[in-house]
N, C-alpha and C positions, 0 to 999 in steps of 0.2 A: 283609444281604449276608454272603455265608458267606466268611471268608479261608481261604486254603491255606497250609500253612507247608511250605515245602519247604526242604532241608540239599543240602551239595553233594553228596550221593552222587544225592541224586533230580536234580539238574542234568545232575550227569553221565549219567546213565540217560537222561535227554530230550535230551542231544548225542549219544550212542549211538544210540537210534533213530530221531535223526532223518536219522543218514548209513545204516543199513542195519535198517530196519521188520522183517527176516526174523532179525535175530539170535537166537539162543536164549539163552534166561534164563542158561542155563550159562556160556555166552561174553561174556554180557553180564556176570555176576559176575564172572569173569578181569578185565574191564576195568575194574571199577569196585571191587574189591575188598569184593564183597560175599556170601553161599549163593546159590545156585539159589532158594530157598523167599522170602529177605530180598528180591531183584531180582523175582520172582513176585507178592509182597504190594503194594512197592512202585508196581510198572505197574500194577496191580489199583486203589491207591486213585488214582492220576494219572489212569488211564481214569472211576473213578467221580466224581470231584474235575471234570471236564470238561477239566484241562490238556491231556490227551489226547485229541482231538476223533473219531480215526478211525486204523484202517492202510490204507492203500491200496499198492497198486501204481502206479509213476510208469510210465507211459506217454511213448513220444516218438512226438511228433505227426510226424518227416520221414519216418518208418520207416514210420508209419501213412498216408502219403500227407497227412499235411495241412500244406501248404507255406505257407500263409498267416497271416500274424498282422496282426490287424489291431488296431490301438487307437482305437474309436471314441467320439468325446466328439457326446452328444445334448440337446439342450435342449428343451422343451418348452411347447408354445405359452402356456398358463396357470398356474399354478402352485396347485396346492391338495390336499388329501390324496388327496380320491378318485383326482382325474388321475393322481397321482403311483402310487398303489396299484396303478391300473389297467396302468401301463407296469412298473411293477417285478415284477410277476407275470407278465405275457406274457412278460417278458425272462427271468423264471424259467424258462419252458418252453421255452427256445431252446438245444438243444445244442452251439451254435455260440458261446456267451456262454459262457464260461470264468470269468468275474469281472463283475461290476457294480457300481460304485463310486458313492455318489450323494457330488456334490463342492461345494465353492465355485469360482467365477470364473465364466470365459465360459459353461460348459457345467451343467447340470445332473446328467448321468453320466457316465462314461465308459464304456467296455466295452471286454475284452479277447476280441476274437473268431479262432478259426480255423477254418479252409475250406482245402480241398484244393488249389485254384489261383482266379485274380484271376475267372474267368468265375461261379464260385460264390460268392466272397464278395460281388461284383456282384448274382447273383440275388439272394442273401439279406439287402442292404440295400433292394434297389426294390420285391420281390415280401413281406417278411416288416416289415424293421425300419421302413421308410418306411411302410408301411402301416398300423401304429400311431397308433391315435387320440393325439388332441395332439400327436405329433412334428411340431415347427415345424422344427428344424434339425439335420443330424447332416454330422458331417465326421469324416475318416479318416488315420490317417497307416499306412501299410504298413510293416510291418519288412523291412528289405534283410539286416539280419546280425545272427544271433543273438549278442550280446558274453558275457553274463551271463544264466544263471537258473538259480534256485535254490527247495527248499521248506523247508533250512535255516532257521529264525529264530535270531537271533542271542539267547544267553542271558547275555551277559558283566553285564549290568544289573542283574539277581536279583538277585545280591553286591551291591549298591552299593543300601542302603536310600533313597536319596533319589531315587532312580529307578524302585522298581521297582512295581509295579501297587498298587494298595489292595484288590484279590483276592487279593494272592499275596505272602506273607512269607517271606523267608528268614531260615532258624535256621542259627550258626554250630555248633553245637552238635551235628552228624550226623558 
């Protein structure tokens, strides 16, 4: 297993973009007190490193007409790799699955799914996710009010060696 060592200047660069992905290198050194070229290398090896997974563009789904969020926990009749394979892939190609979580407790996943209004996310549980081999049971809680969401992750843990990943060291030394 390959470790990453990261200093607070790379923390701070990964709290920088993860409030604003369009920042320019330049502005992003203003912030972090570092060249254009030092902020450049650094994203460079955080993106090769994998800490940096992607940039995307955050999308809001009410804008976009998709008014439903649904969290649905599914179980599944048998349990065994193939079964298991076979639902975790179908669920891959479902644009409507947002997240797919495989959990402990009652359920065996959860999903976080949206749909435009309650008549589609309807079709799309009787006509698509019910219709999946082995699905024994699947139940739904609808969100009524968005409180909190976020794609921030929290970095305060780095700094504190007894917490933080056995991929990822931090050096005080940057």
């Amino acid at each position: 297993m390959t470790t990453i060592t990261v200093d607070r200047f790379d923390v701070e660069l990964l709290a920088s973009l993860q409030r604003d992905g369009k920042a320019t290198n330049s502005a992003l050194g203003e912030k972090v007190h570092l060249s254009t070229s030092q902020v450049s290398r650094r994203i460079q090896r955080l993106e090769e490193s994998g800490v940096i997974s992607q940039f995307a563009a955050i999308l809001d789904p009410d804008i976009l007409g998709l008014g439903v969020i649904a969290f649905t926990s599914v179980t599944l009749e048998r349990h065994g790799e193939a079964r298991s394979e076979a639902f975790e892939s179908a669920v891959a190609d479902m644009p409507e699955v947002l997240e797919c979580l495989s959990v402990t407790g009652e359920a065996d996943y959860v999903l976080r799914v949206l749909a435009p209004d309650l008549a589609s996310f309807s079709s799309f549980m009787m006509k698509r996710l019910l219709r999946l081999p082995g699905v024994a049971n699947v139940k739904s809680n609808i969100a009524l009010k968005k409180i909190k969401q976020t794609h921030v992750l929290p970095l305060d843990h780095i700094k504190q060696p007894e917490q933080a990943s056995p991929k990822l060291v931090y050096s005080s030394q940057g």
